[in-house]
N, C-alpha and C positions, 0 to 999 in steps of 0.2 A: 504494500500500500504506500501509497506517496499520498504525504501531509506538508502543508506550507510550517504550520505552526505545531509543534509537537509541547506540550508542558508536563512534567511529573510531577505527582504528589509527595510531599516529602512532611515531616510531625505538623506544624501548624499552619504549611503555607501551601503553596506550588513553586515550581523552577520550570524555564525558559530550557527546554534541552535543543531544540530545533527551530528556526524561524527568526530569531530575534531581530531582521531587520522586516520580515513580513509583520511579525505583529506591531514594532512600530507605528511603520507606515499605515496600516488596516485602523491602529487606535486614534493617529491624528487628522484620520481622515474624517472616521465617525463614531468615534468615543467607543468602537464594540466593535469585538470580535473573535472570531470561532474558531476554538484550537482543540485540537485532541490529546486527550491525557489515555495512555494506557489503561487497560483496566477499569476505565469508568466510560470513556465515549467521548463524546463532544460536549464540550464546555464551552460557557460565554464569557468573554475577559473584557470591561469594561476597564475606561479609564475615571478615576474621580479623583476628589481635594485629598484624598489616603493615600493616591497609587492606583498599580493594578489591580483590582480585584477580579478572582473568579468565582463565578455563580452555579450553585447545581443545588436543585433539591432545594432551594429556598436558602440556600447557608451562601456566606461570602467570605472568602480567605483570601489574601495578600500572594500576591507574587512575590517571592522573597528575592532581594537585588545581592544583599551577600550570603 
C-alpha cells in the first residue's frame, strides 16, 4: 500500500513516520488532514492554537514534535 502521510501511535501522542512534508503542506492548506496510522486506519490531523492534533473515536492527542 502506498500512503502520503503515515503516523504511529506511541504512550500519549502520535509521530510523523512518513509524509512530513505532505502533511505540512495538506494542514496549511486546510487546517485537516488524512493520515494512516497502523493498526487503527485513517485518522484526521487537524491543525489548532495546541499543534497537531489527531482525532479518532471522539478523543484528540498531540503529535508529538520530540
Amino acid at each position: 500500500m502506498d500512503f502520503d502521510i503515515v503516523i504511529v501511535r506511541v504512550h500519549d501522542g502520535y509521530r510523523v513516520a512518513h509524509g512530513h512534508l505532505h502533511l505540512a503542506s495538506a494542514l496549511n492548506i486546510s487546517n485537516e488532514a488524512v493520515a494512516f496510522v497502523p493498526g487503527e486506519g485513517n485518522v484526521k490531523v487537524v491543525k489548532s492554537r495546541r499543534g497537531f492534533l489527531v482525532g479518532k473515536d471522539n478523543k484528540w492527542l498531540p503529535v508529538l514534535i520530540n
